[in-house]
C-alpha positions, 0 to 999 in steps of 0.5 A: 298395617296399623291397629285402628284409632278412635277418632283420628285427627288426619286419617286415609282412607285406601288412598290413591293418587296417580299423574298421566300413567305413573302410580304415585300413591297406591291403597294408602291407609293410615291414622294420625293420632291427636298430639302425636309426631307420625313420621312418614319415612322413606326414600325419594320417590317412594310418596312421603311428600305427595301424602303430606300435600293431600292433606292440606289438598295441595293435591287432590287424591284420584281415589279413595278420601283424606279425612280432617277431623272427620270430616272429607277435606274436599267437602270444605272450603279449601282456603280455611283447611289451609289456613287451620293446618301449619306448613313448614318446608325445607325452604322456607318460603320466607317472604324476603322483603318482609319483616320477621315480624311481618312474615310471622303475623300472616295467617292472623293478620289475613283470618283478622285478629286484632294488632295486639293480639297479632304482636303478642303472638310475635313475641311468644313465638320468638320465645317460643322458638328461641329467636331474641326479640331484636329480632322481630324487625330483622329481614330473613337475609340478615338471618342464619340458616338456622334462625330462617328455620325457626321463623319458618315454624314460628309462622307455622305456628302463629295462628295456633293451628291443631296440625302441623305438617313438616317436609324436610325441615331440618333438610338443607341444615349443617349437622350441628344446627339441625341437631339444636332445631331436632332438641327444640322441635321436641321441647316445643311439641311437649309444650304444644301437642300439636299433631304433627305429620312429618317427613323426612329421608333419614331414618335417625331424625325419624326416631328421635323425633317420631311418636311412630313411623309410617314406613313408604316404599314405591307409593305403598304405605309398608308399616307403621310403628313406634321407633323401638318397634321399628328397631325390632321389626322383621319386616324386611324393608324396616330391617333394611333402613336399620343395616343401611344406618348401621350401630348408634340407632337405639340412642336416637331412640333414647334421646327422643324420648329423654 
């Protein structure tokens, strides 16, 4: 499946998790390697989400153990896990009454840095994830999809968390915009190296974005590899997503990697 990492960040150890009779995970084993992008790549329903939230024990697997950091992450307090591992979804979850500023400052303002330290960190990150500093008071409905985004992994962000987790960022975007926030994800993790785990649907922004792809199939993990190895691998569910997304795939290879 995959050739094993010494000392993963994130790893999962024969995985499984079940509702009422219905199988959604089974036998899952998977590392996440430190500054790395692992995409978790598939159809809906085939498990990507459910592995993302036993992470950050949004869900509790029914056997089997998710590891952070080496440790059992049901063996600790499960507000500080929470709190140490950034969350971005597709939508948002921006508080809407809420400042900019104010949704971005959350995390630290809860785990008690300073009011300086807090307002420096606004500023990188409005910076950092290409958002002007006028916009600091602005409140999410004055802002674009888009620029909604961006705050939305400038909060995930603000409290310099080791791992980043990623459903369907870019998702509900129009085409242009999500191509700009993929070029700028990938800009921000060459600065940052946060391990990432990332879902997505959409084989193109798995290889543009993705250090290696862990392909899912009806809640199994089928494989995991690099974007080129993918392209070339004769596993027949990789080989099926690669006919189904037809000819350009090698540049997407390309400029993830440019």
């Amino acid at each position: 499946m995959q050739s094993p990492v010494a000392n993963p960040v994130v790893e999962f150890r024969n995985v499984a998790y079940r509702i009422g009779d219905t199988q959604v995970l089974s036998g899952v084993d998977l590392q996440v390697q430190l500054g790395e992008t692992l995409v978790l790549l598939g159809r809906s329903g085939s498990g990507k989400t459910t592995t993302l939230k036993l992470v950050n024990r949004l869900l509790s697997p029914t056997a089997g153990e998710v590891r952070v950091r080496g440790v059992p992450n049901a063996s600790g307090d499960v507000i500080r896990l929470r709190r140490s591992i950034g969350y971005v979804i597709q939508d948002i979850g921006l508080f809407p009454h809420f400042t900019v500023e104010r949704n971005i400052s959350l995390v630290p303002k809860i785990v008690g840095w300073p009011e300086e330290r807090i307002r420096a960190r606004v500023r990188e990150l409005l910076q950092l994830t290409g958002l002007a500093p006028d916009m600091a008071s602005r409140y999410p409905h004055q802002l674009s999809g888009g620029q909604q985004q961006r705050v939305g992994v400038a909060r995930a962000l603000a409290a310099d968390p080791e791992i980043l987790l990623m459903d369907e960022p870019f998702g509900a975007l129009d085409p242009l915009t999500r191509d700009d926030l993929q070029r700028e994800f990938l800009s921000l993790q060459q600065r940052l190296r946060k391990t990432v785990v990332f879902v997505t649907h959409d084989l193109r922004e798995a290889l543009r974005l993705g250090s290696r792809i862990a392909l899912m199939e009806a809640g199994r993990l089928v494989t995991v590899l690099t974007p080129r190895e993918f392209l070339r691998s004769t596993d027949p569910w990789a080989s099926a997503y690669v006919r189904a997304f037809g000819d350009g795939l090698e540049s997407a290879v390309n400029r993830g990697t440019s």
